[in-house]
Structure formats: structure tokens, C-alpha cells
KERO-112469 format. One record per residue (C-alpha): x, y, z; residue number from 1. Coordinates in steps of 0.05 Angstrom, whole numbers, plus 32768, in hexadecimal, padded with zeros to 4 digits. Layout:
east X, north Y, up Z, resi NUM
...
end
This chain:
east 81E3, north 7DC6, up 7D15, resi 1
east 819C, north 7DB2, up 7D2D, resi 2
east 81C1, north 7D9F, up 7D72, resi 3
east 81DE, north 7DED, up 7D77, resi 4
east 8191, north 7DFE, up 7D6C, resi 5
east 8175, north 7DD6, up 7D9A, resi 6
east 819E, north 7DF4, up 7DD4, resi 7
east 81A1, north 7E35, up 7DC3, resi 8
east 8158, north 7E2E, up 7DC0, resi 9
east 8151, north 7E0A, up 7E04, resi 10
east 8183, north 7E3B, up 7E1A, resi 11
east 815D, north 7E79, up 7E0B, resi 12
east 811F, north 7E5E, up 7E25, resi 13
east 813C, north 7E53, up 7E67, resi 14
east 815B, north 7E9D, up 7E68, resi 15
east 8112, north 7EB7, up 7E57, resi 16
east 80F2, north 7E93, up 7E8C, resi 17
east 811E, north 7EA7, up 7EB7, resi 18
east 8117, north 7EF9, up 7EB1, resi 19
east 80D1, north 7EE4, up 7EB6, resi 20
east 80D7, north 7EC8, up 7EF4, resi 21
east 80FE, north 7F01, up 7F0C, resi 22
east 80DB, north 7F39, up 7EF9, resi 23
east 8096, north 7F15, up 7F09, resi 24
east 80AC, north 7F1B, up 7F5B, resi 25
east 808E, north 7F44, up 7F92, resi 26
east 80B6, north 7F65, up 7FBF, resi 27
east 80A6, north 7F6F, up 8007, resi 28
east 80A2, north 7FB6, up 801A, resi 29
east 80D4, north 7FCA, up 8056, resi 30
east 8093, north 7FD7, up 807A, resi 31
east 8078, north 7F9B, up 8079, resi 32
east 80A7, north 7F81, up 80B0, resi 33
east 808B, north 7FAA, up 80E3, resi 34
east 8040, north 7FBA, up 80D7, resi 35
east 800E, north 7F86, up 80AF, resi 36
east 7FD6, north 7FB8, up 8091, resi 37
east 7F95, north 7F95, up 8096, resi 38
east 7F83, north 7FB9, up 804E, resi 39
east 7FAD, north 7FE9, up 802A, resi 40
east 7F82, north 7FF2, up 7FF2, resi 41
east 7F36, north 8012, up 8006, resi 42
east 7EF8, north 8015, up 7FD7, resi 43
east 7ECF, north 8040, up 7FFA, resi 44
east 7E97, north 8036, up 7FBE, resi 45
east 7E6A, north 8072, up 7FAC, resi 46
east 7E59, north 80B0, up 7FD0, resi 47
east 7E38, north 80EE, up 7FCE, resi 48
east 7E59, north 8133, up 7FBE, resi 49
east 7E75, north 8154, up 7FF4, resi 50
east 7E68, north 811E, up 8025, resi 51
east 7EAA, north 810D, up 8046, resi 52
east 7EBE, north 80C1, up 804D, resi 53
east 7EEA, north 80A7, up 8082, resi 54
east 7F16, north 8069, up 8081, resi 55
east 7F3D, north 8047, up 80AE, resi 56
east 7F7D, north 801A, up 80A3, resi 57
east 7F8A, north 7FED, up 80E1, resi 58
east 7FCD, north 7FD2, up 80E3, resi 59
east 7FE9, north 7FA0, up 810E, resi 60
east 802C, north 7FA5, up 812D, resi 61
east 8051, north 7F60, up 811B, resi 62
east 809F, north 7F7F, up 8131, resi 63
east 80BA, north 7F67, up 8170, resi 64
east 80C3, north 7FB2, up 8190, resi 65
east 8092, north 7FEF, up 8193, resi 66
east 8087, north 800B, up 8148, resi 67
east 806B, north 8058, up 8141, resi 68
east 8056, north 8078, up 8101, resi 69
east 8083, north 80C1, up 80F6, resi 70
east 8052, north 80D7, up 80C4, resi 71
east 801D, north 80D5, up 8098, resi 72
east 800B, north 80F6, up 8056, resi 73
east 7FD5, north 80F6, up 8022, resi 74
east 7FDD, north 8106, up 7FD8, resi 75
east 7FB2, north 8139, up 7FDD, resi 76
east 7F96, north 816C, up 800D, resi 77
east 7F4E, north 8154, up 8006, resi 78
east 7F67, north 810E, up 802A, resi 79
east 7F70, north 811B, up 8072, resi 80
east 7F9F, north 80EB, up 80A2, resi 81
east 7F9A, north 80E1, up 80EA, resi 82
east 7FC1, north 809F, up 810A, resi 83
east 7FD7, north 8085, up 8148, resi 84
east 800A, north 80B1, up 8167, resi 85
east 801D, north 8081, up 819B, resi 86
east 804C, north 8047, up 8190, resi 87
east 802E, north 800C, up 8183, resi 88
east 8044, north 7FC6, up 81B2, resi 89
east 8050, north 7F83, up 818A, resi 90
east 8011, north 7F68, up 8174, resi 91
east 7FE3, north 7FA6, up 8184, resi 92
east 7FBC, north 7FCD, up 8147, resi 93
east 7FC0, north 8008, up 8137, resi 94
east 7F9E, north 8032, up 80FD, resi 95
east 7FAC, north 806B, up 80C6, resi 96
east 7F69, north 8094, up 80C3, resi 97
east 7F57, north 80BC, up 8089, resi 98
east 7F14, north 80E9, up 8070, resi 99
east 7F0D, north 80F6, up 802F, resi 100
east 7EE4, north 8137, up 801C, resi 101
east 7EC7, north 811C, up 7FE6, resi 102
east 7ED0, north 815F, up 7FBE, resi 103
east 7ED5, north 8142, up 7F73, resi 104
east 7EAA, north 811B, up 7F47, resi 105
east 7EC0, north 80E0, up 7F28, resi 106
east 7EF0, north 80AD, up 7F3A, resi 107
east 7F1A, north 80B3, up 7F6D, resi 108
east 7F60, north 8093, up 7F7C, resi 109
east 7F8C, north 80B0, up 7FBD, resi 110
east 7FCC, north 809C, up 7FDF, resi 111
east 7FE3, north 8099, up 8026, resi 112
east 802B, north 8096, up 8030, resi 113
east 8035, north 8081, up 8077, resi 114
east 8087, north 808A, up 8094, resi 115
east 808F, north 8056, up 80D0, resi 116
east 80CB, north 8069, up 80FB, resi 117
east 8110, north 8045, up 80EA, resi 118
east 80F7, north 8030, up 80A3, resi 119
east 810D, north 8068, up 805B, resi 120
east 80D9, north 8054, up 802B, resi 121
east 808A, north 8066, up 8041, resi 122
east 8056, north 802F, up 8045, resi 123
east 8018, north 8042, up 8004, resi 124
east 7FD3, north 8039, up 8015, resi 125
east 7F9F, north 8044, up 7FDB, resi 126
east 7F55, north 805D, up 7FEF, resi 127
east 7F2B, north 805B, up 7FAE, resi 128
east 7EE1, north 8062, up 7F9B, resi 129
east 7EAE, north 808E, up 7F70, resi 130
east 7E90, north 80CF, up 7F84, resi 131
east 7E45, north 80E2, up 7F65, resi 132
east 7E29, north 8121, up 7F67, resi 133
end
């Protein structure tokens, strides 16, 4: 009896560790086969009301062949995108550009989604920081 104990106690503990394990992995975004962000999360720190910050994403194309970004879009319309239109050759940079109005007080949190041609699921980049008045 203490024998069926033992294993089904070594047993279980193996099974536990194991979903561990498997839900503890990261998964590489489809993305990140073609373009290595040099930051995808931005603090800009504090600013002033009404005093617009801009931030720029360089990227570095690490594919083989040419890679373009289709689009670009912010969660919100106070988070403006501009990015290189042009393909971008293996091993140039290339950058997302966004300007944030800086029209709220408190903290702030916004998303870029950026499509890159050939790939379903949009890359997220994260600008953050605190606006005083």
C-alpha cells in the first residue's frame, strides 16, 4: 500500500511539473522572424499637458528578402503612426514613428499594432509613461 503511494505520488508530481513547464513557455511571435524591434515597450517618463511626445521604434530586418510594413495602427486616435513605406533590404533598420498628444492626465498605456506583409497576426508595441498637468 505505501508502494501504490509512493508512485502515485511521484507520479503526480511529475504530471504537475510538467503543465508547469508547459504553460511557463514563451512563444515567438510570427514577426519575430523577419524584423528584431530594438524596444517594443517605450517609457517615455513624465510630460507636460498638451505637449506631444514622439517615439521611435527602429527595427532591424533579420529575413533573407525585402520585408515592408502594410500598416500601422494605434489604439487610440491621440497616438499617431508614421513608418517606413519602403521595403526594407536584409539587415537595414527601419522604424515605426509615433506622437502622442499628450491630451490626458494620468497614466498612460498605448498600443501599436504593426501588420508586416506575408505575416496574419500584427506585431504589439507598448509606449507608456505619466502625463502632469
Amino acid at each position: 500500500m505505501k508502494k501504490l503511494a509512493l508512485t502515485l505520488s511521484v507520479s503526480l508530481f511529475f504530471l504537475c511539473t510538467q503543465a508547469q513547464t508547459n504553460t511557463s513557455t514563451t512563444t515567438e511571435h510570427p514577426a519575430d522572424s523577419k524584423v528584431k524591434f530594438k524596444k517594443e515597450n517605450v517609457d517615455f517618463g513624465t510630460t507636460a499637458f498638451n505637449k506631444p511626445i514622439t517615439v521611435n521604434f527602429e527595427f532591424t530586418n533579420v529575413e533573407k528578402q525585402p520585408v515592408l510594413i502594410e500598416n500601422v495602427r494605434t489604439s487610440c486616435g491621440c497616438t499617431a503612426p508614421t513608418w517606413t513605406k519602403e521595403p526594407v533590404l536584409p539587415g537595414k533598420t527601419g522604424k515605426v514613428t509615433t506622437t502622442y498628444s499628450a491630451n490626458s492626465v494620468g497614466q498612460q498605456n498605448k498600443t501599436i499594432w504593426v501588420k508586416i506583409k506575408g505575416i496574419d497576426q500584427e506585431k504589439e508595441l507598448h509606449l507608456t509613461g505619466t502625463v502632469q498637468n
